[in-house]
Structure formats: structure tokens, C-alpha cells
C-alpha positions in Angstrom: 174.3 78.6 84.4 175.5 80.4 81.1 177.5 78.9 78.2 180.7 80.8 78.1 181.1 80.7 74.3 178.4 83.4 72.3 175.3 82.0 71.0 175.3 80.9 67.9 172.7 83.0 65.5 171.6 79.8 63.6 171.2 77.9 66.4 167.3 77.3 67.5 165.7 79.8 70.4 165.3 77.3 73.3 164.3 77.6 77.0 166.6 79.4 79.2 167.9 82.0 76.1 168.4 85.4 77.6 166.7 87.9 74.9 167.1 91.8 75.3 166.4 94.6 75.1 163.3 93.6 74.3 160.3 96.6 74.1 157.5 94.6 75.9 154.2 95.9 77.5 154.4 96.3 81.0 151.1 95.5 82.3 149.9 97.5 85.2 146.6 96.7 87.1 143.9 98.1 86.7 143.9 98.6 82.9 144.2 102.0 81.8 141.5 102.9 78.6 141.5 105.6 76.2 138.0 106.7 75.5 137.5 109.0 72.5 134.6 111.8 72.0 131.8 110.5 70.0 132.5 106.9 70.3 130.1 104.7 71.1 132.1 102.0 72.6 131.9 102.4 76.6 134.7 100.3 76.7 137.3 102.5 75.0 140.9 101.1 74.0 143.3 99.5 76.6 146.5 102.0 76.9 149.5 99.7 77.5 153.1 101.4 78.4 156.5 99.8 77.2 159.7 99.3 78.2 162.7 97.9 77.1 164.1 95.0 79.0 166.2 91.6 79.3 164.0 88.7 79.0 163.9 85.0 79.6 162.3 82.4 77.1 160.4 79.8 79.3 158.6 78.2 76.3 159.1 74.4 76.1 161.8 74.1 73.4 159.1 72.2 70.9 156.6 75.5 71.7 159.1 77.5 70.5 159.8 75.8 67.2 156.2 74.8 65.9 154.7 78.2 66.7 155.3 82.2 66.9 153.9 82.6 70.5 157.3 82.7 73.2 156.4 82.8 76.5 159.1 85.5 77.9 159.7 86.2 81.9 161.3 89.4 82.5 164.3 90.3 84.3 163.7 92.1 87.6 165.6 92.8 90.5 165.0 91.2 94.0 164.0 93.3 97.0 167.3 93.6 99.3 168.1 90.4 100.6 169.6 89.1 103.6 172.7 86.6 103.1 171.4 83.1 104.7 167.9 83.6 102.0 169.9 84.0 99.3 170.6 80.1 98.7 166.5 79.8 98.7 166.7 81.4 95.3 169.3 79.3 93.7 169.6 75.3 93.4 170.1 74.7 97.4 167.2 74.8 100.1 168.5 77.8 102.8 169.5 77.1 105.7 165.9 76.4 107.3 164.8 74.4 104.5 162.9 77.1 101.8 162.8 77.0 98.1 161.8 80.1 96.5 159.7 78.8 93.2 158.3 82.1 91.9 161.5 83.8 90.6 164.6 81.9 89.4 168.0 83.5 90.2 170.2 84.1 87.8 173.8 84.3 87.6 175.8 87.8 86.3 176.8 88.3 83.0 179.2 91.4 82.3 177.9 93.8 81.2 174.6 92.2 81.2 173.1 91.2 84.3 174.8 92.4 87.4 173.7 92.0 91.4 173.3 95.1 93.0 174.7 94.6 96.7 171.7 92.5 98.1 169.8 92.0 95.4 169.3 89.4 92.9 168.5 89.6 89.1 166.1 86.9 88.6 163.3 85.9 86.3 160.0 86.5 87.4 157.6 83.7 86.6 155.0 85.6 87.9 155.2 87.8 85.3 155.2 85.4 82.4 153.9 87.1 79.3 153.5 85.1 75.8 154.3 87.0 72.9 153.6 87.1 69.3 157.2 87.4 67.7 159.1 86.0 64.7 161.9 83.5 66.0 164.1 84.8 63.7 164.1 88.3 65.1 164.0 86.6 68.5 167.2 85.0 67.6 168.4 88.1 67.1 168.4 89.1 70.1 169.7 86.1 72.3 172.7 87.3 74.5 173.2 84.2 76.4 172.2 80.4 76.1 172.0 78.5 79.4 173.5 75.1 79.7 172.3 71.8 80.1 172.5 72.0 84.3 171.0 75.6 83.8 168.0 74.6 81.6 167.6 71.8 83.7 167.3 73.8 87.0 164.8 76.3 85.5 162.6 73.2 84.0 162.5 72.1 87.3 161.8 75.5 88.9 159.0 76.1 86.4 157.6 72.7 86.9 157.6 73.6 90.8 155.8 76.7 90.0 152.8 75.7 87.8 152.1 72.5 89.9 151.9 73.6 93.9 152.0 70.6 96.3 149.4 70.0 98.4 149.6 69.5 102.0 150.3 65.2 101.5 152.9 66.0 99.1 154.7 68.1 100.8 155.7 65.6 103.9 156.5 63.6 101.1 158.5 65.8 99.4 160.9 67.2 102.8 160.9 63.5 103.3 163.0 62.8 100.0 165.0 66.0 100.8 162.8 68.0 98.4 161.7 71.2 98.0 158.2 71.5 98.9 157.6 74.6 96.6 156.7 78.2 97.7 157.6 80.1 100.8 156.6 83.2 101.9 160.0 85.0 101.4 159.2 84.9 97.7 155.9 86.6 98.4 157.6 90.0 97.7 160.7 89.1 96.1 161.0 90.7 92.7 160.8 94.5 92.5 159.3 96.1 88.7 162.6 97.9 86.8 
């Protein structure tokens, strides 16, 4: 999934770069507000905690370059997982025929990202967020560029995610040896860091 050699700084931020750390909001529901005495705005100011954490750029490679929005899917951990649903959350259908669509699995890098025992590190597209960040700086903090196969399999997971198959299409699909997109063993699947 990852290209062994280190990215190169000049080379343009694409879909599937591993960022991080990254200090990105970590949005919690309901919003939390800050009111202060005397104002007379009832709505008072959103209060947003931070974190630092690895990242994924999801962005079409063309967003990327012709704006300064980069839509980013952290890096979370899976909930423990038993052996036989681990292949749902790679490249492969499991054994009884799932496809896990809203995280994608990603391999280890040393020192970077690791799987703990039965759980996964994967990028939650659930959790997309789109960002307002120089590329440059975002450059600066690539650890890892997928390759080709790799960028190909997240296009494909992404494309999977934002368009769900309806009920026709999904015969279809298992009768082409496809996979027909969610199951419910991604329901719970990532975990917040």
C-alpha cells in the first residue's frame, strides 16, 4: 500500500498521503458554546477541542492542487476484531461475502502506524473533515505516499462509500463478484484516539 522510498518534499500532495501530526478539531456532538456575560448573542461561540493526529488526504488529486480546502480522514483504531472479519476491511470480501466501505485498512508503517493485537489502524471516512490549509505546509508533513494499487483501492473504497447501492444493484453487484457496499460489522468499527 505504501511506497517504500520517502516522499519526496516537491512532489505534489495527492490522495492517499499520510499527513501527521496534524492538530485538527475533534468534533464532538452536541456542540459545546461559550457564552460570555453581557453578550447579547444567545448563541454564544462554538468551543472546539484539538488533537494531534495522523491523517489521510482523500481529496481528488485535481481538488488538491487548484484549491486550499484538503479533505483529511483521520487515523483511528478499529474496535477488537475477530480474525475471519479482518479481510472485510482490506481488498478481499471475508469469508461470508462483506465489504466493510466506511473505514479503509491500512497497512503498518514503523514507527508510524502499528496494529494493536486485534485491531486495525484505518481511515475513518466517516469522519471526513475538509480543512483550510496551505499545501505547502501540508507537504510538510507527508510521512508516506501510497502507491498506484493503494490509491487505487481507496478510490474505489471512497467511491463505494459516497454512492450506496440500492437494493437492484446489489444482486447485480454479488453477481459480478462485487462488493455490494456496507455491512453492519463496520457499524461500530473505528474507535475515537
Amino acid at each position: 500500500m505504501w511506497k517504500t522510498e520517502h516522499p519526496d518534499p516537491e512532489e505534489d500532495l495527492r490522495q492517499g498521503d499520510l499527513l501527521g501530526p496534524l492538530t485538527a478539531p475533534k468534533l464532538e456532538i452536541p456542540f459545546r458554546t461559550l457564552k460570555y456575560p453581557n453578550d447579547s448573542d444567545d448563541q454564544g461561540d462554538a468551543v472546539f477541542s484539538v488533537q494531534l493526529r495522523h491523517v489521510l488526504v482523500v481529496s481528488h488529486c485535481c481538488n488538491v492542487e487548484q484549491g486550499d480546502h484538503v479533505a483529511l480522514a483521520p487515523i483511528q483504531s478499529t474496535a477488537p476484531l475477530a480474525a475471519e472479519d479482518k479481510p472485510a476491511y482490506f481488498d478481499e470480501p471475508s469469508e461470508d461475502g462483506v465489504y466493510v466501505v466506511r473505514v479503509h485498512a491500512l497497512d503498518e508503517i514503523d514507527g508510524v502506524i502499528g496494529h494493536d493485537g486485534d485491531r486495525l489502524k484505518v481511515a475513518n471516512l466517516e469522519r471526513i473533515m475538509s480543512l483550510r490549509m496551505d499545501v505547502e505546509h501540508a507537504k510538510s508533513l507527508r510521512i508516506a505516499s501510497m502507491t498506484p494499487e493503494g490509491r487505487r483501492l481507496l478510490r474505489i473504497r471512497l467511491g463505494m462509500f459516497w454512492a450506496r447501492a440500492e437494493p437492484s444493484d446489489v444482486e447485480k453487484l454479488k453477481s459480478l463478484g462485487l462488493p455490494p457496499g456496507p455491512h453492519p460489522l463496520s457499524e461500530s468499527s473505528a474507535t475515537s484516539d
